[in-house]
VOPA-375088 format. One record per residue (C-alpha): residue in three letters; residue number from 1; x, y, z. Coordinates in Angstrom, 3 decimals, decimal comma, padded with zeros to 6 digits. Each point is the difference from the previous one (the first is absolute). Layout:
<sites>
<site><residuo>ala</residuo><num>NUM</num><u>X</u><v>Y</v><w>Z</w></site>
...
</sites>
This chain:
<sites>
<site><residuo>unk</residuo><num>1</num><u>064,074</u><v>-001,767</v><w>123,465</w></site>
<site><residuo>unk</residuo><num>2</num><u>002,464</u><v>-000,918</v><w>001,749</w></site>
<site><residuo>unk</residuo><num>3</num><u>002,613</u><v>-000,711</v><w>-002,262</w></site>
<site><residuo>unk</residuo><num>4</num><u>-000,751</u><v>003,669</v><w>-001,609</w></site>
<site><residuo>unk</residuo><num>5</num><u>000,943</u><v>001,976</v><w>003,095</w></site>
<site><residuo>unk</residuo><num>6</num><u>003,545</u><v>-002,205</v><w>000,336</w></site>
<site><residuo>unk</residuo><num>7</num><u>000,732</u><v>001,423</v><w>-003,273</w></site>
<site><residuo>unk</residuo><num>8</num><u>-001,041</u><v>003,446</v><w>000,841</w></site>
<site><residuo>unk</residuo><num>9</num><u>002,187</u><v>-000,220</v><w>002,795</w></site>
<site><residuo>unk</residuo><num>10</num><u>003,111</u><v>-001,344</v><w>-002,104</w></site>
<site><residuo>unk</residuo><num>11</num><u>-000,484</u><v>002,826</v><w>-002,056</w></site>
<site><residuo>unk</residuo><num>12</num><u>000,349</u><v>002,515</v><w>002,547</w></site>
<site><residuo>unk</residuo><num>13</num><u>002,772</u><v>-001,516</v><w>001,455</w></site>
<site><residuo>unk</residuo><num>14</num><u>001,714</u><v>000,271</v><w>-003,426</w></site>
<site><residuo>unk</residuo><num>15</num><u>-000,862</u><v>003,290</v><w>-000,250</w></site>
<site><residuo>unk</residuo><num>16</num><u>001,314</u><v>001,193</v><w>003,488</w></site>
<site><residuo>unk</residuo><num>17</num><u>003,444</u><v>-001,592</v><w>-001,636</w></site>
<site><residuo>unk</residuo><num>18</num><u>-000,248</u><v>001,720</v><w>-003,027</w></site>
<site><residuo>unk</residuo><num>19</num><u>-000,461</u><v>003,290</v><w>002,286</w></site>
<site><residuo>unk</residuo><num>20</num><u>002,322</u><v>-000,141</v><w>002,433</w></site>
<site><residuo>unk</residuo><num>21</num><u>002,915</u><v>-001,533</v><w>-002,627</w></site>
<site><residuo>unk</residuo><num>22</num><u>002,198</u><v>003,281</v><w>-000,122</w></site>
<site><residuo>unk</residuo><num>23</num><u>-000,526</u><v>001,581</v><w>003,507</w></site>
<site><residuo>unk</residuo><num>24</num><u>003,535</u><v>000,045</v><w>001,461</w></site>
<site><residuo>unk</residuo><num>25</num><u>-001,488</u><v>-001,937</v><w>003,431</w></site>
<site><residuo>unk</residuo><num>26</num><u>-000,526</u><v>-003,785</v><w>-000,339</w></site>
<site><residuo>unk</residuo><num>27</num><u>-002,191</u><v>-001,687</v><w>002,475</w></site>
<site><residuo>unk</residuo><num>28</num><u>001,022</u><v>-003,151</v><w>001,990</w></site>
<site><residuo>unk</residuo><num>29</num><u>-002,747</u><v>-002,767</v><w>-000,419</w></site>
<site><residuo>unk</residuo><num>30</num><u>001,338</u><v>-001,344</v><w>002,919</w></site>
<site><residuo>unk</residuo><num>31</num><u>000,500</u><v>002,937</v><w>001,828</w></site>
<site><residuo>unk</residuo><num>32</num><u>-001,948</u><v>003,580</v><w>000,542</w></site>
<site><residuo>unk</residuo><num>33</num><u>003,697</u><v>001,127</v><w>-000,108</w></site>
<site><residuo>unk</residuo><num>34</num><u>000,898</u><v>002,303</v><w>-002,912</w></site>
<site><residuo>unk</residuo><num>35</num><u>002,874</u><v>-000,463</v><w>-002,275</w></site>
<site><residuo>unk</residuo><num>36</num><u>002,661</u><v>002,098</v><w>-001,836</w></site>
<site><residuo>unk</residuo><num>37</num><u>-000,176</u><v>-000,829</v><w>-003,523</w></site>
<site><residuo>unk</residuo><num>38</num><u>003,392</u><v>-001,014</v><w>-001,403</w></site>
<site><residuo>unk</residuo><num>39</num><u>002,072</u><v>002,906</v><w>-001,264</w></site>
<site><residuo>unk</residuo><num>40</num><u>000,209</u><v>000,051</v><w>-003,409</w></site>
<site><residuo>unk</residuo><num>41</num><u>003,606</u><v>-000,563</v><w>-002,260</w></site>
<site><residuo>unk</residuo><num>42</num><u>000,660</u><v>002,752</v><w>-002,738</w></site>
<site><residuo>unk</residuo><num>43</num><u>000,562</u><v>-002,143</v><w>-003,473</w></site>
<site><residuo>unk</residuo><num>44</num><u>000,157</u><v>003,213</v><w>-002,048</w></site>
<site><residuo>unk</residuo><num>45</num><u>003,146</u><v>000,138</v><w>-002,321</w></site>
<site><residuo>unk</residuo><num>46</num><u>000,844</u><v>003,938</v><w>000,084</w></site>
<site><residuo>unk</residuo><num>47</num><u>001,948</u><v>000,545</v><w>-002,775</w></site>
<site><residuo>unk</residuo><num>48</num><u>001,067</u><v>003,570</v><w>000,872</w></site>
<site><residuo>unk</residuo><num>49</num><u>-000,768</u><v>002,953</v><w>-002,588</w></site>
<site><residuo>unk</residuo><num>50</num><u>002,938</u><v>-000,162</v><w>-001,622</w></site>
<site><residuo>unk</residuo><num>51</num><u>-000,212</u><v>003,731</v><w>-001,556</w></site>
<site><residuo>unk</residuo><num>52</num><u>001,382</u><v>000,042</v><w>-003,635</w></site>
<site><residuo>unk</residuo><num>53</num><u>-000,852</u><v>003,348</v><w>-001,206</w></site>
<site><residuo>unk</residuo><num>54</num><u>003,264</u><v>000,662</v><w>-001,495</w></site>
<site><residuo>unk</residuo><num>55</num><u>-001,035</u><v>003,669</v><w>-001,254</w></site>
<site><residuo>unk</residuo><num>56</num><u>003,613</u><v>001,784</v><w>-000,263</w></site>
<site><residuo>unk</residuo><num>57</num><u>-000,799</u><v>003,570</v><w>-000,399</w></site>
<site><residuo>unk</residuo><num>58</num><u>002,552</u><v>000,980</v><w>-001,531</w></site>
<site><residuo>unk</residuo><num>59</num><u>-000,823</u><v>003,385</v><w>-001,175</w></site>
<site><residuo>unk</residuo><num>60</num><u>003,246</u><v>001,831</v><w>-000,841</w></site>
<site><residuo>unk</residuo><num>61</num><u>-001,550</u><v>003,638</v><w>-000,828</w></site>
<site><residuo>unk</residuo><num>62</num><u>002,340</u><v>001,399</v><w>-002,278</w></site>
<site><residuo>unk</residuo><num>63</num><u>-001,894</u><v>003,233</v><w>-000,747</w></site>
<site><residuo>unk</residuo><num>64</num><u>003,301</u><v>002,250</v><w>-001,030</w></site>
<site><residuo>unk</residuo><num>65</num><u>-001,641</u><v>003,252</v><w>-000,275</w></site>
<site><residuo>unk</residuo><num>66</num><u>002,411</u><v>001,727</v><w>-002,331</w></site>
<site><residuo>unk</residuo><num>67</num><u>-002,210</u><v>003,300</v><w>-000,709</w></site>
<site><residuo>unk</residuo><num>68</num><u>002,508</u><v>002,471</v><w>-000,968</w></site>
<site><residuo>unk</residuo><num>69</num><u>-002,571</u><v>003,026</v><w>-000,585</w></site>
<site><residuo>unk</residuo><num>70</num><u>002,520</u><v>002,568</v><w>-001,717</w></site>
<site><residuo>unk</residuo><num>71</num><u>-002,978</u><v>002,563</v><w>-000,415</w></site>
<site><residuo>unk</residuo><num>72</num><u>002,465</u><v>003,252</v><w>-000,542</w></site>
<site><residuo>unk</residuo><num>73</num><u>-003,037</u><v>002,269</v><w>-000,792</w></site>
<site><residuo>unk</residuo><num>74</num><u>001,741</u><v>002,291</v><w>-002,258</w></site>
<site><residuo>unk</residuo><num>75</num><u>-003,051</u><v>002,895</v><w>000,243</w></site>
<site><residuo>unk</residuo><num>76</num><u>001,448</u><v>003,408</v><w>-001,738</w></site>
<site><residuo>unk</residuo><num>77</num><u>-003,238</u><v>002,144</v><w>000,178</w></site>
<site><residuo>unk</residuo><num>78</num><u>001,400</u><v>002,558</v><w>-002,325</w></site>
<site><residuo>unk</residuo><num>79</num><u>-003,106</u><v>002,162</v><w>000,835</w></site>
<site><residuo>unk</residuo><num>80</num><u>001,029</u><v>003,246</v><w>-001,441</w></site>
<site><residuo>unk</residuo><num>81</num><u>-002,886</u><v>002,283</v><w>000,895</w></site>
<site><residuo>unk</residuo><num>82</num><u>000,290</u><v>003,409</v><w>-002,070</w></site>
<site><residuo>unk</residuo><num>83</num><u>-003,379</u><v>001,195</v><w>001,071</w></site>
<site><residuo>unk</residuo><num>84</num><u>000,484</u><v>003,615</v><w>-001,590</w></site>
<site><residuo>unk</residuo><num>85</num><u>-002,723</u><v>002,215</v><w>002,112</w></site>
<site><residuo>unk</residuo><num>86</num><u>-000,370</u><v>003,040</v><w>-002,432</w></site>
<site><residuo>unk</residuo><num>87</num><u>-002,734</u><v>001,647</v><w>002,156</w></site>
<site><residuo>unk</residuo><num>88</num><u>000,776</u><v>003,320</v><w>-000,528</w></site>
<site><residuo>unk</residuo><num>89</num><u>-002,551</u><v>002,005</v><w>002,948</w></site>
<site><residuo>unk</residuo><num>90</num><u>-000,151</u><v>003,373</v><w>-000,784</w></site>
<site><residuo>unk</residuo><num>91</num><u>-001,365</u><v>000,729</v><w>003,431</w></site>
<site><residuo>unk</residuo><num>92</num><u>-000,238</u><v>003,643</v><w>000,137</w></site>
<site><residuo>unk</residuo><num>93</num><u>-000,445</u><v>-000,061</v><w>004,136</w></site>
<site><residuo>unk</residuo><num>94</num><u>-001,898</u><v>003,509</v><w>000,601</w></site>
<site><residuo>unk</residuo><num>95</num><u>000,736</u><v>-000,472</v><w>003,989</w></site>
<site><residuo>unk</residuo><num>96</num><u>001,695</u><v>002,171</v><w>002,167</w></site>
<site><residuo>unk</residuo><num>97</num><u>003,682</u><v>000,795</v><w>-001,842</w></site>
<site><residuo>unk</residuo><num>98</num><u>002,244</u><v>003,039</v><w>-000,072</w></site>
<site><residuo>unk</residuo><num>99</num><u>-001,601</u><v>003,159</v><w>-000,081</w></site>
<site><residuo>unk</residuo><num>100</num><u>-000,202</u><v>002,377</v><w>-003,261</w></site>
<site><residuo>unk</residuo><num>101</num><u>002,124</u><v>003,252</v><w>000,430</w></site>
<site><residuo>unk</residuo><num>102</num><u>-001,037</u><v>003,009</v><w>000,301</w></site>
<site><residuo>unk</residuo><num>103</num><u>-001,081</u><v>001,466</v><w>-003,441</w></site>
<site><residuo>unk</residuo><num>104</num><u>-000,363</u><v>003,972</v><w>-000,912</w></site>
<site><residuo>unk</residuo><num>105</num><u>-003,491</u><v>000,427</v><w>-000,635</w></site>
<site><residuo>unk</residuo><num>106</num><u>-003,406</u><v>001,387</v><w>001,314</w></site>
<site><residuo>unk</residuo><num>107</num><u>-002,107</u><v>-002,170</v><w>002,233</w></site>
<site><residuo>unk</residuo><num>108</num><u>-003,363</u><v>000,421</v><w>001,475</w></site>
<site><residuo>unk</residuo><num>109</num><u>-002,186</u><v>-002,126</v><w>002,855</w></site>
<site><residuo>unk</residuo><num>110</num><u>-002,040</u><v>-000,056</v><w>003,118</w></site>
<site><residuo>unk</residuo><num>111</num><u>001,204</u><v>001,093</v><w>003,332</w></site>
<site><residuo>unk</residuo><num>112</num><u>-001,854</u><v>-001,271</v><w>002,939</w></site>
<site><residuo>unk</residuo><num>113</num><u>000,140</u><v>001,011</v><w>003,748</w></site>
<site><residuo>unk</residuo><num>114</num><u>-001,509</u><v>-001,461</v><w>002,898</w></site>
<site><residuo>unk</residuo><num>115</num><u>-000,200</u><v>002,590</v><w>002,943</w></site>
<site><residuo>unk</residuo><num>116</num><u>-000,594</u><v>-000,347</v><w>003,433</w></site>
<site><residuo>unk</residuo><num>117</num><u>-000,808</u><v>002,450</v><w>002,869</w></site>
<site><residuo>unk</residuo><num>118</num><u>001,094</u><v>-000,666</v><w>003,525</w></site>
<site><residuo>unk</residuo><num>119</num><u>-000,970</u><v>002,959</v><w>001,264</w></site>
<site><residuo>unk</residuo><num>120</num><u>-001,692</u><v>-000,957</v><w>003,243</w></site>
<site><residuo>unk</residuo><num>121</num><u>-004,352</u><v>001,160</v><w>-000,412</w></site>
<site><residuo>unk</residuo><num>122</num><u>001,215</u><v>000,863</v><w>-003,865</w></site>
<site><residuo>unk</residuo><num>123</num><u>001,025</u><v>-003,096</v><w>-001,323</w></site>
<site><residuo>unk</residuo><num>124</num><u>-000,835</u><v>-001,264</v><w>-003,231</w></site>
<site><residuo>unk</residuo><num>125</num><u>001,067</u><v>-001,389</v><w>-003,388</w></site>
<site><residuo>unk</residuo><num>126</num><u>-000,662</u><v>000,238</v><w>-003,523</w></site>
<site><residuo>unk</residuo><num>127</num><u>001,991</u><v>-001,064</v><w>-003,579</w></site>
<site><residuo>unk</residuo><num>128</num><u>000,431</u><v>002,418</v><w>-002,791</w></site>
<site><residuo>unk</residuo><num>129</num><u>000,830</u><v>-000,853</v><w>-003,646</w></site>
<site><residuo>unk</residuo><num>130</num><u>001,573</u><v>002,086</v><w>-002,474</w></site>
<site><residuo>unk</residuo><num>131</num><u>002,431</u><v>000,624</v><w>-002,931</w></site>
<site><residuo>unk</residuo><num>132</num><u>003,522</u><v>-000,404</v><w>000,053</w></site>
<site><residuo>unk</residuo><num>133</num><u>002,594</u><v>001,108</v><w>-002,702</w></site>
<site><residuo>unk</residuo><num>134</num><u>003,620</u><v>-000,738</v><w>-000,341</w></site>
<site><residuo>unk</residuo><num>135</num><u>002,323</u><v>001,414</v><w>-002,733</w></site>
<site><residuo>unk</residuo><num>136</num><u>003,542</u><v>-002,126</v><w>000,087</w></site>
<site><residuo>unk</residuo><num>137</num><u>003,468</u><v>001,098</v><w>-001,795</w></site>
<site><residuo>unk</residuo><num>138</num><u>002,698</u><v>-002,169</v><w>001,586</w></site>
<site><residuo>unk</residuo><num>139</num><u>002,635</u><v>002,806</v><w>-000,699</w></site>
<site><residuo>unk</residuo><num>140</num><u>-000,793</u><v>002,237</v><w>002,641</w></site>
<site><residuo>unk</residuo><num>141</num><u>-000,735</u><v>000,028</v><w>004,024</w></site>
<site><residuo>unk</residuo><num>142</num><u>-002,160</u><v>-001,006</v><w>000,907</w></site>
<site><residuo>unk</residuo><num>143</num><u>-001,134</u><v>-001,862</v><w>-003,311</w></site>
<site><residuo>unk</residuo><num>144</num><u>-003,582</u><v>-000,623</v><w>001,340</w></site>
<site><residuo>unk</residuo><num>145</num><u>-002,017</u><v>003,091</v><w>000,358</w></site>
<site><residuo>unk</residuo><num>146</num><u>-003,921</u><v>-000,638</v><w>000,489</w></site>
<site><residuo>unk</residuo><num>147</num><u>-003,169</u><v>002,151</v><w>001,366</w></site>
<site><residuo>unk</residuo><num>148</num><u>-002,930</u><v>-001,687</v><w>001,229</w></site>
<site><residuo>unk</residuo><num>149</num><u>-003,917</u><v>001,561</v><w>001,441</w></site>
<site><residuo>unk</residuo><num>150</num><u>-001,796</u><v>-002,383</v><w>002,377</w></site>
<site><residuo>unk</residuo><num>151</num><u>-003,507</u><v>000,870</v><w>000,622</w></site>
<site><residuo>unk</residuo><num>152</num><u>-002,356</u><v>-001,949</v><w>002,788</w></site>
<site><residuo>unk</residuo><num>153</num><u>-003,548</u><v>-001,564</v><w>-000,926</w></site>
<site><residuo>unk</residuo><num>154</num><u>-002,666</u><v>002,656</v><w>-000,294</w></site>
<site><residuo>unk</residuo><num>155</num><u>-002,553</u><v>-001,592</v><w>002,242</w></site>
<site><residuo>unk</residuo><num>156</num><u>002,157</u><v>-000,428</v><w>002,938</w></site>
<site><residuo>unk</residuo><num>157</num><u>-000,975</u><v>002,517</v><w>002,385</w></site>
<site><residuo>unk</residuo><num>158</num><u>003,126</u><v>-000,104</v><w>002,422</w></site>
<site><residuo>unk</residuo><num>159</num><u>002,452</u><v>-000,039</v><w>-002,814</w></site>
<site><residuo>unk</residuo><num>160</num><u>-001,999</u><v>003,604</v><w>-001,213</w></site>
<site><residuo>unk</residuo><num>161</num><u>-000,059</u><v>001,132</v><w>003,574</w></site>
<site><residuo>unk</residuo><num>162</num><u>003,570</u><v>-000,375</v><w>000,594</w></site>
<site><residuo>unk</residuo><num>163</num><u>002,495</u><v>-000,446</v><w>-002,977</w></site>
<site><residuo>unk</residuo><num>164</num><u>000,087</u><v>001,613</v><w>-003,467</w></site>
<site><residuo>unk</residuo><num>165</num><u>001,687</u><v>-000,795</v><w>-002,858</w></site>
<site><residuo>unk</residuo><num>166</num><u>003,188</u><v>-001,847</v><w>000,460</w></site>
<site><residuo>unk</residuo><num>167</num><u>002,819</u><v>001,633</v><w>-002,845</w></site>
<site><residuo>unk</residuo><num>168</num><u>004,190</u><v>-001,022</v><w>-000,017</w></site>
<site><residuo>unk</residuo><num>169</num><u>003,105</u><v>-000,701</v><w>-001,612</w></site>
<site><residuo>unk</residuo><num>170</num><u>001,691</u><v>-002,961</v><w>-000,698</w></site>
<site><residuo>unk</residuo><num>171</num><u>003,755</u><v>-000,054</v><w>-000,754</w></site>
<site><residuo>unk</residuo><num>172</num><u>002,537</u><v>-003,111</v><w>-000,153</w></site>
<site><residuo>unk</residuo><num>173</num><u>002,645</u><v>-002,060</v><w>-001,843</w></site>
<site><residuo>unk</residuo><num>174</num><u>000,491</u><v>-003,617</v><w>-000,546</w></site>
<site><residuo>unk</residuo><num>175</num><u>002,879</u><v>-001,756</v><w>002,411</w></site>
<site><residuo>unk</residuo><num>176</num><u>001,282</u><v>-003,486</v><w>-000,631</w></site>
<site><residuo>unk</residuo><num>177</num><u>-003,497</u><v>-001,061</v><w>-001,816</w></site>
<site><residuo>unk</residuo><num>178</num><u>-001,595</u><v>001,800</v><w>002,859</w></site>
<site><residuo>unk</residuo><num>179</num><u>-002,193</u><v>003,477</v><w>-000,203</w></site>
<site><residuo>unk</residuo><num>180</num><u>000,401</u><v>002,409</v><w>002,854</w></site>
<site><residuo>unk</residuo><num>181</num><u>-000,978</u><v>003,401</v><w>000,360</w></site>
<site><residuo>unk</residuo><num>182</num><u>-002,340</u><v>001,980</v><w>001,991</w></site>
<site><residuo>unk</residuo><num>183</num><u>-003,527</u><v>001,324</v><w>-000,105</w></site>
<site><residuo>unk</residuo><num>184</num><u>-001,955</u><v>002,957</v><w>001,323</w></site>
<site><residuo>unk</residuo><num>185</num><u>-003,540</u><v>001,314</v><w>000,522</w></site>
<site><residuo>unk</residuo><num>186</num><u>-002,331</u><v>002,152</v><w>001,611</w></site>
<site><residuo>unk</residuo><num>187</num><u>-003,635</u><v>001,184</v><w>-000,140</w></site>
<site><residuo>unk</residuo><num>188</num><u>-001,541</u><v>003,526</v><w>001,015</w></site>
<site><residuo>unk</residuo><num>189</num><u>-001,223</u><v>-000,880</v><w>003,096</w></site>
<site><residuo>unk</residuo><num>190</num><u>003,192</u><v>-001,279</v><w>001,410</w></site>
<site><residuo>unk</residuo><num>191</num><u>-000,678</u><v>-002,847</v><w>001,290</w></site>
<site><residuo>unk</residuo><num>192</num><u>001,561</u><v>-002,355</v><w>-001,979</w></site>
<site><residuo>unk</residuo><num>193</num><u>003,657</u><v>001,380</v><w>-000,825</w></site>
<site><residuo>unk</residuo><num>194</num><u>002,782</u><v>-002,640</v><w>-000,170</w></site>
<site><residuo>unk</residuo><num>195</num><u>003,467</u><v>-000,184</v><w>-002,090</w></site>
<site><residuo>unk</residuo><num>196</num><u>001,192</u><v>-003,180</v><w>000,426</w></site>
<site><residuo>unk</residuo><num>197</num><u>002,821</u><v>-002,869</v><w>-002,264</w></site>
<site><residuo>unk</residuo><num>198</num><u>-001,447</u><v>-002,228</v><w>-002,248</w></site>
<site><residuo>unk</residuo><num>199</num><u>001,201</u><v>-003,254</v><w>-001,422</w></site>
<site><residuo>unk</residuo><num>200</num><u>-001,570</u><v>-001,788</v><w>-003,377</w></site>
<site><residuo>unk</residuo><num>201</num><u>001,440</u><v>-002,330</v><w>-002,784</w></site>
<site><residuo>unk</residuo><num>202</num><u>-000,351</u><v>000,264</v><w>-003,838</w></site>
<site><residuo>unk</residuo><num>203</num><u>-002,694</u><v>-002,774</v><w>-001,387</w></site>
<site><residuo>unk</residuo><num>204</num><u>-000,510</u><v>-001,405</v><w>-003,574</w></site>
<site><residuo>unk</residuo><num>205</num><u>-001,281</u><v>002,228</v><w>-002,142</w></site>
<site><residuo>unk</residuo><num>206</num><u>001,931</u><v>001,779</v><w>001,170</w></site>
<site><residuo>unk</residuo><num>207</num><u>-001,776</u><v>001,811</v><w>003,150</w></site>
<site><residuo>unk</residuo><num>208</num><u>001,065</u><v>002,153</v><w>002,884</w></site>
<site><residuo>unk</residuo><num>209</num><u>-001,500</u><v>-001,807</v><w>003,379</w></site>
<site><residuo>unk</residuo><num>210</num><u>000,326</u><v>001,467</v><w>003,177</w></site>
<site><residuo>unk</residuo><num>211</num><u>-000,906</u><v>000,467</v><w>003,711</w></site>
<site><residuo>unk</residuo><num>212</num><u>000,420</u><v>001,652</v><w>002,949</w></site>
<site><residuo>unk</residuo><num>213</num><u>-001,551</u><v>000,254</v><w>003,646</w></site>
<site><residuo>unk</residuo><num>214</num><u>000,629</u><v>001,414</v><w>003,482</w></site>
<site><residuo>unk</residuo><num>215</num><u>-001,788</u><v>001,170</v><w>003,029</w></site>
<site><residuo>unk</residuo><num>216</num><u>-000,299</u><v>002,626</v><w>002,889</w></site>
<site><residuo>unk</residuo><num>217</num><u>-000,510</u><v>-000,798</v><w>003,142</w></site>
<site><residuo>unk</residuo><num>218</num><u>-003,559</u><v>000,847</v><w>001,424</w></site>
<site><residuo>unk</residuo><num>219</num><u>-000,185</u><v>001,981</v><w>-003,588</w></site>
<site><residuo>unk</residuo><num>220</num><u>-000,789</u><v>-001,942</v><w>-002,814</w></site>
<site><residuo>unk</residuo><num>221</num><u>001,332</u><v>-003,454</v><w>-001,725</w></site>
<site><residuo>unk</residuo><num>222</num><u>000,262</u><v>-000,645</v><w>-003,887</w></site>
<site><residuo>unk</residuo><num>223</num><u>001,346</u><v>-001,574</v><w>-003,422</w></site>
<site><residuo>unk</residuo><num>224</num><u>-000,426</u><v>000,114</v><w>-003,330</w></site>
<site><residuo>unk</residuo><num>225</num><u>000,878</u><v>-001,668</v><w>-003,397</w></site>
<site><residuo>unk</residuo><num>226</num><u>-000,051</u><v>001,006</v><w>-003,441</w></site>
<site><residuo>unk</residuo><num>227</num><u>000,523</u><v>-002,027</v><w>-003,625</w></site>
<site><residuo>unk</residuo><num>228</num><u>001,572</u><v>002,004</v><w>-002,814</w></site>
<site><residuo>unk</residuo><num>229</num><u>000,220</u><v>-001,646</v><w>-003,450</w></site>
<site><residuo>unk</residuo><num>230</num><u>001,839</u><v>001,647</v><w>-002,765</w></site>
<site><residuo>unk</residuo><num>231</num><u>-002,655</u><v>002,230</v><w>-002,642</w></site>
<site><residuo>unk</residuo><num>232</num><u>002,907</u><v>001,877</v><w>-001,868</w></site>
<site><residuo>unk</residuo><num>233</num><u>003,667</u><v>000,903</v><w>-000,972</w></site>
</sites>
């Protein structure tokens, strides 16, 4: 038994050896001093990195660009367009144009004649309607000679009660394309009496047109119109 526990013990002291054999403190048997290990000598040959890459880069680019582009674009578009338009509108433009002259003739229409009262307590109006004839010969003066009757509705009672028939004259001659003349009437009961100018313009067809107005002051107030085409030499 004894002999086993001195050989226990040797092994454990060769196995606190084996332990402490690289720590950098070495302890004294004799002493409870510690020690500096020695300091140890570098026997490493360094033999340098002697660096022999010997890559020469040598690249001489000699990349002449010699691009003589001589593009002389020569384009002659000789494009000779001889678009001949041959559109041949005949047009015939019926609008307003120079007037047709005055031709001999005999010409029959409508007059028409809006009239007024202004008669204060009397006042009133009515339209009458009625025939009007014009025989034209440009060689004499005045070269338009016309009659005309102008008769007011039947059923209107102030009309009856205070005008009658309305009969006239109409005389004129045409004056740079113009017509201008003058025109008359009266009726029985004398109320409505007037001679006053007229002005008109010859139409296709041809056709006398004319009008005329005027008014009286606290008497009466009118106009009237009239169409004329041509029926006969």
């Amino acid at each position: 038994m004894a002999v086993r526990v001195l050989m226990l013990l040797g092994l454990a002291g060769c196995a606190s050896l084996a332990v402490y054999d690289e720590d950098p403190l070495i302890r004294d048997d004799d002493s409870d001093d510690i020690v500096d290990p020695p300091t140890p000598t570098d026997t490493s040959t360094d033999t340098g990195d002697a660096d022999t890459d010997s890559d020469a880069d040598s690249d001489a680019d000699s990349d002449a660009d010699s691009d003589s582009d001589t593009d002389s674009d020569t384009d002659s578009d000789t494009d000779a367009d001889t678009d001949a338009d041959t559109d041949s509108d005949t047009d015939t433009d019926t609008g307003t144009g120079p007037a047709p002259p005055l031709e001999n003739g005999t010409y029959n229409g409508t007059i028409t004649i809006n009239y007024q009262m202004t008669v204060p307590l009397l006042g009133g109006s009515s339209q009458c309607n009625g025939p009007i004839t014009f025989v034209v010969d440009v060689a004499q003066n005045p070269a338009i000679n016309g009659t005309y009757t102008c008769d007011w509705p039947p059923l209107d009672i102030w009309a009856a009660l205070m005008l009658d028939e309305v009969d006239g004259t109409v005389t004129g001659n045409e004056a740079g394309g113009l017509l201008l003349g003058n025109i008359d009437g009266t009726e029985s009961m004398g109320t409505f009496v007037f001679s006053d100018p007229w002005n008109g313009f010859m139409s296709a067809g041809p056709a006398i047109n004319g009008t005329f107005n005027n008014s009286h002051f606290l008497v009466d107030d009118y106009v009237g119109w009239w169409n004329a085409p041509r029926t006969g030499p």
